[in-house]
C-alpha positions as CSV (number, residue, x, y, z in Angstrom):
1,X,-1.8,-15.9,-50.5
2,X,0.7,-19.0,-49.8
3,X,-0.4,-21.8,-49.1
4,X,1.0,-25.7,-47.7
5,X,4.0,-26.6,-49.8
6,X,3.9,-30.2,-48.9
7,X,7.4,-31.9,-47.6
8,X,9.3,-29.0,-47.5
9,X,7.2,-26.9,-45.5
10,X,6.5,-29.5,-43.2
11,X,10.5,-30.6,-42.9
12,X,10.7,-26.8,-42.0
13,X,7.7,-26.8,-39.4
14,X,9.5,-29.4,-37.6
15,X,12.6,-27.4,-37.3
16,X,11.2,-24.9,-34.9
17,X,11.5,-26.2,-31.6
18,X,8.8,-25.3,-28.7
19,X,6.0,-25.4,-31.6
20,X,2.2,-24.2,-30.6
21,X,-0.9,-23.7,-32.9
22,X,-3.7,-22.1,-31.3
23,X,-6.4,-22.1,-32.7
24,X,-9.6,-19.7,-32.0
25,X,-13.7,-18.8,-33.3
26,X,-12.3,-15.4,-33.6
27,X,-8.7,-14.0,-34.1
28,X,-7.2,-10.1,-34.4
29,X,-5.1,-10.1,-37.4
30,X,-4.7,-7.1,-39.4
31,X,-7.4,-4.5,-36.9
32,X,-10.0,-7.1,-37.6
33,X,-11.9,-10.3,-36.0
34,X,-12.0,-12.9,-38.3
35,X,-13.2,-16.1,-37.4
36,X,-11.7,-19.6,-37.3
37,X,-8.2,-17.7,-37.4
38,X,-4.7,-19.8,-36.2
39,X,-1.5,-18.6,-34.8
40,X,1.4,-20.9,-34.8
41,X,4.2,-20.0,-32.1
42,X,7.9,-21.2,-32.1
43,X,11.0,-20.2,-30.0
44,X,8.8,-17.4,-28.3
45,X,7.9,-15.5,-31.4
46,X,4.7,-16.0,-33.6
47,X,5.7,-18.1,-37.1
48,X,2.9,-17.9,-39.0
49,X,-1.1,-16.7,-38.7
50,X,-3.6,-17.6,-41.2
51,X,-7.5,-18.5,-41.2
52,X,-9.0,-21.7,-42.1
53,X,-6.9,-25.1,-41.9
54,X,-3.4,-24.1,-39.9
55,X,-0.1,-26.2,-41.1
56,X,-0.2,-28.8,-38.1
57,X,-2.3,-30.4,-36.1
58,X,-4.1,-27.5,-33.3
59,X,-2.1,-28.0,-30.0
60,X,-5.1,-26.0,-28.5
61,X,-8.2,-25.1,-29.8
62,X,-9.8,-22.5,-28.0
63,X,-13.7,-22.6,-27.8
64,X,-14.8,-19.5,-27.5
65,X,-14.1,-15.7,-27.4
66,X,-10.9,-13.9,-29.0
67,X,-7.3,-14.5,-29.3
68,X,-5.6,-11.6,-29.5
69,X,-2.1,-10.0,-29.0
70,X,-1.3,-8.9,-25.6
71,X,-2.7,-5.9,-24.3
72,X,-0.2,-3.1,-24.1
73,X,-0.8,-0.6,-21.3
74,X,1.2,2.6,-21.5
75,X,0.8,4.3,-18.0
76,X,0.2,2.6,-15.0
77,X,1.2,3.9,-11.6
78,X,1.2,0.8,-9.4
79,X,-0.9,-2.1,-8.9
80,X,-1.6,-5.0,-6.5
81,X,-0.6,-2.9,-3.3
82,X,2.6,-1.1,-4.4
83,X,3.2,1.6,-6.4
84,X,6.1,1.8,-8.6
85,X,8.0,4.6,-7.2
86,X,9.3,3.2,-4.6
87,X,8.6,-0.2,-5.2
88,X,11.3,-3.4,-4.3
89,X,12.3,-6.3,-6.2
90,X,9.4,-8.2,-4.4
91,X,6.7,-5.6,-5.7
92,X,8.1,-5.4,-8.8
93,X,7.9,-9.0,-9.5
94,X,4.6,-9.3,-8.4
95,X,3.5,-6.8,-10.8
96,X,4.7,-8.3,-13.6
97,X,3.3,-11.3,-12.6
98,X,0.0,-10.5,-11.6
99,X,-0.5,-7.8,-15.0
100,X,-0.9,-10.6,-17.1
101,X,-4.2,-11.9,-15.1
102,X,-5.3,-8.6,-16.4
103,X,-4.5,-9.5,-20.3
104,X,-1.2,-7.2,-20.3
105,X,1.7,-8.7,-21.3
106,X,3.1,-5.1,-21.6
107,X,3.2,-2.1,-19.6
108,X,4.9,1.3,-19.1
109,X,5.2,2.1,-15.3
110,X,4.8,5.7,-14.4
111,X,6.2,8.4,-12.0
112,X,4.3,11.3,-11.0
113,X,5.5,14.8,-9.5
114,X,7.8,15.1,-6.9
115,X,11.1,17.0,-6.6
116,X,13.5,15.8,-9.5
117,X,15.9,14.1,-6.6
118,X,13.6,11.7,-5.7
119,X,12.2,10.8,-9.4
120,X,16.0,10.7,-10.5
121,X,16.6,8.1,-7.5
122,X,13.4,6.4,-8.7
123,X,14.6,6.3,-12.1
124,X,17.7,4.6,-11.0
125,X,15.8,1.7,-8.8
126,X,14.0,0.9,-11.7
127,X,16.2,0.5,-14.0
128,X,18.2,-2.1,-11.8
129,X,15.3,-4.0,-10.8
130,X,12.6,-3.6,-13.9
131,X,14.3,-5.3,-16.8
132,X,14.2,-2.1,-19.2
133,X,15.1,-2.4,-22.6
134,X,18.8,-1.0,-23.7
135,X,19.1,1.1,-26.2
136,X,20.9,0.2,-29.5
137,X,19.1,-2.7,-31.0
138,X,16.2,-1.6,-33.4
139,X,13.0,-2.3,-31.9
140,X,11.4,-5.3,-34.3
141,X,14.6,-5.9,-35.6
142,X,14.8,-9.5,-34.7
143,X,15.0,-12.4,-36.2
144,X,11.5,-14.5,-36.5
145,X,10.9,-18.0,-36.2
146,X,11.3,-17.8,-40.0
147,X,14.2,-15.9,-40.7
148,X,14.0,-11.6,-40.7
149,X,12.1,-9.3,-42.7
150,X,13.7,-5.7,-44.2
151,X,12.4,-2.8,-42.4
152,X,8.8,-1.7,-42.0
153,X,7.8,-5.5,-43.3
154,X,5.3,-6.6,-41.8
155,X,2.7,-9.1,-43.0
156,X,-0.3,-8.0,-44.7
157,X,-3.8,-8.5,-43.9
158,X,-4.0,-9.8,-47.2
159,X,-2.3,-12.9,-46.7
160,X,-5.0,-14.4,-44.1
161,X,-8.4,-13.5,-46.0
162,X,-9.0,-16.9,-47.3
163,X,-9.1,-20.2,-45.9
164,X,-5.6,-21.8,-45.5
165,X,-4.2,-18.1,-45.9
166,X,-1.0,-18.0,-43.8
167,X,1.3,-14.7,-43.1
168,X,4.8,-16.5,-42.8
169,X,7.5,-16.0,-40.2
170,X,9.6,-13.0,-40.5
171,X,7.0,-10.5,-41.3
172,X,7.8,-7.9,-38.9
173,X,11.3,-6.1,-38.5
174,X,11.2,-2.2,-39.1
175,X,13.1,0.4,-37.2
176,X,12.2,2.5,-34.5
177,X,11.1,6.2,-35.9
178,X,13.9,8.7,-36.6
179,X,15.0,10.1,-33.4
180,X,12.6,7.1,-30.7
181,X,14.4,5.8,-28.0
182,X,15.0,1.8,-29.7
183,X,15.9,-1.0,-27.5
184,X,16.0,-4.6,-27.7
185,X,13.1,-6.4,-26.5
186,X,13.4,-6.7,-22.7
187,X,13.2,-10.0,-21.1
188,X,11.6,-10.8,-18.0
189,X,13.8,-11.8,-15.3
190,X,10.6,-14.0,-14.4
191,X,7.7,-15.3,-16.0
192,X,5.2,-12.1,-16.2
193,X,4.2,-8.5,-18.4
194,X,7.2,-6.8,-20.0
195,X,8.6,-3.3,-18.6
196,X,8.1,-1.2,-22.0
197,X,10.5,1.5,-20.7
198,X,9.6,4.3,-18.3
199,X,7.2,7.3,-18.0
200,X,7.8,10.5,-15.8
201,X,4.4,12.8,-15.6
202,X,5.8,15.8,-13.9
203,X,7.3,17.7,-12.3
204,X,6.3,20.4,-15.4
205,X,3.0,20.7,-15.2
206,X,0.9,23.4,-15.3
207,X,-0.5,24.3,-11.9
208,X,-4.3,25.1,-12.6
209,X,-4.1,21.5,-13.7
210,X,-2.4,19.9,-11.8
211,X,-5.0,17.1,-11.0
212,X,-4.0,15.3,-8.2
213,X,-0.1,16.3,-8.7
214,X,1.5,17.9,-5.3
215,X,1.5,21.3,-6.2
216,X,4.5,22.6,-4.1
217,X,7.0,20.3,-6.4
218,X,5.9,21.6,-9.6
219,X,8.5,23.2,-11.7
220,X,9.5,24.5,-15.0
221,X,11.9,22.0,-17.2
222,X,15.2,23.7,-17.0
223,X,18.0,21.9,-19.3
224,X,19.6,20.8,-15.6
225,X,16.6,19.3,-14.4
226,X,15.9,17.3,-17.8
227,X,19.9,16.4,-18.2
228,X,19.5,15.0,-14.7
229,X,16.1,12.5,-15.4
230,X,17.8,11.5,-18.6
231,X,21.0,10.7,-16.8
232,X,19.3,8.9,-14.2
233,X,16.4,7.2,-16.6
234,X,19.2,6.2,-19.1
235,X,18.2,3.6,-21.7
236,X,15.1,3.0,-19.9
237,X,13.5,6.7,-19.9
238,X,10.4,6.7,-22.6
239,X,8.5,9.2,-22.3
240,X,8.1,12.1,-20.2
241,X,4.6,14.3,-19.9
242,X,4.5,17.7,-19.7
243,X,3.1,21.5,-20.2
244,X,3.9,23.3,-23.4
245,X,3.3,26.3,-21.8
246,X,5.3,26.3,-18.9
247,X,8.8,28.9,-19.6
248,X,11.7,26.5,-21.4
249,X,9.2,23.6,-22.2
250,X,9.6,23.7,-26.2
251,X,13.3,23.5,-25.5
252,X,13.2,20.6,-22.9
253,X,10.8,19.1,-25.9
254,X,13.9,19.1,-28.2
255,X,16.7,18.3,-25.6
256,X,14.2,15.1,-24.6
257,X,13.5,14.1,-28.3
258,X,17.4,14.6,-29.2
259,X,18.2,12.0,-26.9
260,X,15.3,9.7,-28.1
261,X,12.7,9.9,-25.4
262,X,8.7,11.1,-26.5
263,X,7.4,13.6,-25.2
264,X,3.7,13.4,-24.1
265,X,1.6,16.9,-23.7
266,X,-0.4,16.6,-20.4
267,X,-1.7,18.5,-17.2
268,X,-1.9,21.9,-19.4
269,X,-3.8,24.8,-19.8
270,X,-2.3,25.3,-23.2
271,X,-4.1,27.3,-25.8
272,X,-3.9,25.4,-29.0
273,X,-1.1,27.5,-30.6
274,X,1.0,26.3,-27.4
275,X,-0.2,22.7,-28.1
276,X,1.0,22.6,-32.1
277,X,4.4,24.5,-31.2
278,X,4.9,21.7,-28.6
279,X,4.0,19.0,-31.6
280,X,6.3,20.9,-34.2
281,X,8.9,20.5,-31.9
282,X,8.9,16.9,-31.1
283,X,5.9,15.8,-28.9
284,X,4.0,13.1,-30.4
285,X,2.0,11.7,-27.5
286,X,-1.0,13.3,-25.2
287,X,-1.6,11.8,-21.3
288,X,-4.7,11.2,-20.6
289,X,-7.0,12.9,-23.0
290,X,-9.7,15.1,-21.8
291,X,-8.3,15.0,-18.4
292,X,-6.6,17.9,-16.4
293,X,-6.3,19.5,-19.8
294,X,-8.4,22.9,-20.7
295,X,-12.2,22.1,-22.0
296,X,-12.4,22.2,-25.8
297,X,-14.3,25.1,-27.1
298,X,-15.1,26.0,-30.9
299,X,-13.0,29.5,-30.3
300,X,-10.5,27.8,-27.7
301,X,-9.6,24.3,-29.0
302,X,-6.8,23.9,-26.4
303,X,-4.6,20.2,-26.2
304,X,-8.1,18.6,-26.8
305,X,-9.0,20.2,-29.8
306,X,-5.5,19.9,-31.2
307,X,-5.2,16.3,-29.7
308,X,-8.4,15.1,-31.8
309,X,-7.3,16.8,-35.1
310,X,-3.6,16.7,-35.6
311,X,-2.1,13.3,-37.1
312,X,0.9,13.3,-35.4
313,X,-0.4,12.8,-32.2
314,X,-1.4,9.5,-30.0
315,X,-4.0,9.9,-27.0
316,X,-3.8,8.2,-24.2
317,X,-7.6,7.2,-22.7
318,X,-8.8,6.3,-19.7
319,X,-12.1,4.3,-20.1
320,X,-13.5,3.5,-17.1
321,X,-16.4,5.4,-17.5
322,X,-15.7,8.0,-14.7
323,X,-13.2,9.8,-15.8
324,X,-14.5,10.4,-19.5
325,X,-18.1,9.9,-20.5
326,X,-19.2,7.5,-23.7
327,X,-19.9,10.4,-25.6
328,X,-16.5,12.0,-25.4
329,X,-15.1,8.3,-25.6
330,X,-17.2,7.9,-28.9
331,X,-16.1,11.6,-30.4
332,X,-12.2,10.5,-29.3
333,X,-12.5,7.7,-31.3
334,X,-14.2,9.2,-34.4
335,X,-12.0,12.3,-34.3
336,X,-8.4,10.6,-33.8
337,X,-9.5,7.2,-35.7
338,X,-6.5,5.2,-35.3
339,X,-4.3,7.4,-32.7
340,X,-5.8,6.5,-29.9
341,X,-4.4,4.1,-27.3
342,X,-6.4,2.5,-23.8
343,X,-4.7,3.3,-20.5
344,X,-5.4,2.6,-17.3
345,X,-3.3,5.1,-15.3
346,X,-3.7,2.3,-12.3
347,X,-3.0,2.9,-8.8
348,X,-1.9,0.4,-6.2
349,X,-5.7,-0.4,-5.6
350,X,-5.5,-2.3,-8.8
351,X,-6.6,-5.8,-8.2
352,X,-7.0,-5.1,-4.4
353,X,-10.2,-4.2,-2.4
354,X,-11.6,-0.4,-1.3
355,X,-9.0,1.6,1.0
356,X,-6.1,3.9,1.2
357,X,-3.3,3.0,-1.0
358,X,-0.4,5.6,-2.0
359,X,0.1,7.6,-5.2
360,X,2.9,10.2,-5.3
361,X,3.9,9.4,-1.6
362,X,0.1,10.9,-1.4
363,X,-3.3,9.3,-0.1
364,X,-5.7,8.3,-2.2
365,X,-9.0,6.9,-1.0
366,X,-10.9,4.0,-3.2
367,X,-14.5,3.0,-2.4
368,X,-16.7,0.6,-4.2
369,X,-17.2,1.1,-7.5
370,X,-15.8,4.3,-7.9
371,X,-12.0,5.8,-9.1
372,X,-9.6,6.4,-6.4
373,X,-9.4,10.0,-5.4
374,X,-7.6,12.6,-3.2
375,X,-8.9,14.0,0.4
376,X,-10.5,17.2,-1.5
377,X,-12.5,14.4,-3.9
378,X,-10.1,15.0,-7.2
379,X,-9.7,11.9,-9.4
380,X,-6.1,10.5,-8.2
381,X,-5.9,7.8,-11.4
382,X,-7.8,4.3,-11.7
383,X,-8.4,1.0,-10.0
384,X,-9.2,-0.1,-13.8
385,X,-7.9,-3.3,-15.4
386,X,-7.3,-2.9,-19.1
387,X,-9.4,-5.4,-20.4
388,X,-12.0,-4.0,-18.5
389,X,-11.2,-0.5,-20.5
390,X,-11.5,-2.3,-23.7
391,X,-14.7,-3.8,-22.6
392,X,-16.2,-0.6,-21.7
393,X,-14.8,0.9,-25.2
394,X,-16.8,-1.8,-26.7
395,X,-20.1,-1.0,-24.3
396,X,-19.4,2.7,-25.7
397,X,-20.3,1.7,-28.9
398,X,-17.0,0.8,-30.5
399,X,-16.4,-1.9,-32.8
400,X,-14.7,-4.6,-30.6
401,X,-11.4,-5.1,-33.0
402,X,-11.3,-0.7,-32.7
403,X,-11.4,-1.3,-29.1
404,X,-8.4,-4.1,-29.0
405,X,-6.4,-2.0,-31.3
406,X,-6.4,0.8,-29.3
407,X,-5.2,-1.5,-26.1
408,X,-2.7,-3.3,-28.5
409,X,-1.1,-2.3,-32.1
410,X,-1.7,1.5,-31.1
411,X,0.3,1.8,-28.1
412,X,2.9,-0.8,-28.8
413,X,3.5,1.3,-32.6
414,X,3.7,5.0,-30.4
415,X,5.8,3.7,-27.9
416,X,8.2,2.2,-30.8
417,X,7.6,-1.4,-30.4
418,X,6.6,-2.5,-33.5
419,X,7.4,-6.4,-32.7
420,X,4.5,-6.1,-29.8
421,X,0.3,-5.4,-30.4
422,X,-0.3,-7.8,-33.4
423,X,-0.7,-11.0,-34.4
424,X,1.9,-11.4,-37.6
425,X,4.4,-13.3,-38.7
426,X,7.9,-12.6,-36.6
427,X,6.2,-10.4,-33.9
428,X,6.6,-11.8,-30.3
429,X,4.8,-14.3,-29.0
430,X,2.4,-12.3,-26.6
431,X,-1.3,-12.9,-26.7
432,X,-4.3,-13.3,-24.4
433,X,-7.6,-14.9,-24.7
434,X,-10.7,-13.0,-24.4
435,X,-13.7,-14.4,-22.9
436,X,-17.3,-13.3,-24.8
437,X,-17.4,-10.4,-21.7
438,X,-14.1,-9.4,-22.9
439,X,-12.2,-10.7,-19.8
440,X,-8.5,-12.3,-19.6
441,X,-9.2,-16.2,-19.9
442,X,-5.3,-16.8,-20.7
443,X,-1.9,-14.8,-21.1
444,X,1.0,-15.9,-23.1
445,X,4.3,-13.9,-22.9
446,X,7.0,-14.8,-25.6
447,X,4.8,-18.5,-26.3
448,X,4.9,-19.1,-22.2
449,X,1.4,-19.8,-20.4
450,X,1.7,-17.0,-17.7
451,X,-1.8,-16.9,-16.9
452,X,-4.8,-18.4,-16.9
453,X,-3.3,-22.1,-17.6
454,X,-6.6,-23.4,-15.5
455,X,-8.6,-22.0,-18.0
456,X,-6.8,-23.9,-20.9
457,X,-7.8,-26.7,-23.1
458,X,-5.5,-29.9,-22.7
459,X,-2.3,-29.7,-25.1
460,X,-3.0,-32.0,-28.0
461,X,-0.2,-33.8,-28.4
């Protein structure tokens, strides 16, 4: 554990310009809540963390709830009135300004089915106009307020167990997995969430589950229809869902993974020896777990069964209590401990009120408290808010620093960006405090106030 080194540490403190200590009854450092924990931000990056007395004087001490990093949500649709697909620079920018009331400083946006034109022209709007990362730079690889760490360092939980315990600066560099898609750390063209990269869920899906996916555009994954979404999606294509079993799908797995995009297993009926070929030959996500996927059973363990029991997989959830019941929320969590990650899967009618609001270039219908859905009544994603996903994980029974790992650390580590979802030394400077409900007090992307500065103590000067 290191502690204050007098002069010299101090001479050093004052060398970071743009310095903020926060200071909070309970932090998230290391997958657990420990209380009276400090993080001390410079030059939009996090410097140090520790428990107990920080270095300097608290700039603002937060008196109550949970600091925490930024929630990272990994599929969302739309949001505030527009969704993504089709959305202008005006949407966009209200998105990523809006996410953060939400506690997401992070997010992945999402394309559904339709014919591979229109996704590839979608593809191609987005990447002018959502700040995706560009490939090239390792993910994590940059420099913290401290100097840079080798890869894989990142600071131990040990170092904050004991009061004045500090994690210094630099403690997070790595390298993006063999054969990820690694970019440097996107910057917002405005204040707001960061664009993670891009997800396409379609067009290969299997039809009998299809969900609310336009039937008539589903297709199999011929190499021309995958070299054309990766030549429109370019550096900025991160993950694309799809159905093992559909004819050519365990080659587009390897022609996607070859050019470092994931591959997510989603909308199928596959039997489980389709789901662990799809795995052994690159896939190493699953979209939405439970949903539009064939029911587990003991002699037909199908994506679910395979999902919950192979390692090399991370499961997307959607917690908002209608799409998957406590129960399987609870056996998720138990089975896959550590793999799996919070979505939301929002549609427009995030943050708006009941009505018709487009997914797909498709109505979907939202009443009071209830999920959006199609005309025939199937679930058409979620009008959920993350935090409100990890405060239902947590009203499910999981332990609240389970529940914020699976909305930060997990998603941000399976999407490759190791520098995002914790609270360490050299990792950006994205946080949000929690309320004791578990809602968004305050946002901070890269050490900026983007939310919630009416909920903020004074700045100590």
């Amino acid at each position: 554990m290191t502690t204050s080194n007098g002069p010299r540490r101090a001479r050093r403190l004052r060398s970071l310009h743009a310095v903020e200590v926060l200071v909070a009854p309970h932090v998230l450092l290391e997958g657990r809540l420990v209380p009276d924990g400090w993080v001390l931000l410079a030059g939009g990056r996090i410097a140090e963390v520790g428990v107990g007395s920080p270095p300097a004087l608290p700039t603002r001490h937060l008196d109550e709830g949970v600091l925490a990093p930024g929630l990272v949500d990994a599929q969302i649709n739309g949001a505030f009135g527009f969704d993504l697909v089709n959305a202008d620079d005006a949407a966009w920018s209200r998105i990523r300004a809006e996410l953060p009331r939400t506690g997401v400083t992070a997010f992945v946006p999402t394309f559904i089915t339709a014919p591979v034109p229109v996704l590839t022209a979608a593809l191609q709007r987005a990447q002018a106009r959502a700040g995706v990362p560009d490939r090239g730079a390792a993910v994590g690889g940059v420099a913290g307020a401290g100097g840079v760490a080798g890869a894989g360092g990142v600071a131990r939980a040990g170092e904050v167990s004991g009061a004045g315990g500090v994690a210094r600066a630099g403690g997070v560099a790595g390298q993006a997995a063999s054969g990820s898609r690694a970019g440097a750390r996107p910057q917002a063209p405005a204040p707001g969430a960061r664009v993670l990269g891009l997800h396409v869920e379609g067009p290969f899906l299997a039809a009998s589950r299809r969900g609310a996916h336009n039937p008539v555009h589903l297709t199999d994954p011929s190499r021309e229809a995958v070299t054309a979404l990766l030549d429109a999606g370019g550096d900025g294509l991160l993950y694309v869902t799809l159905a093992p079993e559909r004819d050519g799908a365990l080659d587009a797995i390897r022609q996607l993974t070859a050019a470092g995009v994931r591959v997510a297993i989603g909308h199928s009926d596959a039997d489980d020896a389709q789901a662990i070929a799809a795995v052994d030959a690159g896939a190493s996500l699953v979209t939405h777990l439970y949903n539009a996927q064939r029911p587990f059973g003991h002699r037909d363990p199908g994506v679910v069964g395979v999902a919950l029991s192979d390692p090399r997989l991370t499961c997307g959830l959607i917690v908002d209590l209608e799409h998957v019941a406590p129960t399987a929320v609870r056996l998720a969590f138990a089975a896959a401990a550590g793999r799996i990650m919070l979505v939301s899967d929002a549609i427009a009618a995030l943050g708006m009120p009941p009505g018709t609001y487009a997914l797909g270039g498709q109505p979907t219908e939202v009443r009071i408290g209830a999920a959006p859905v199609r005309a025939d009544g199937t679930l058409a994603g979620s009008a959920l808010r993350l935090d409100e996903a990890v405060a239902n994980t947590i009203a499910c029974g999981i332990d609240p620093a389970v529940a914020l790992t699976a909305a930060t650390r997990v998603p941000a580590d399976a999407l490759g960006a190791p520098d995002l979802g914790r609270l360490a030394a050299g990792a950006a400077a994205d946080l949000v405090w929690l309320d004791e409900q578990w809602s968004t007090r305050a946002t901070w992307v890269a050490g900026d106030v983007v939310a919630g500065a009416e909920h903020l103590p004074p700045v100590t000067p």
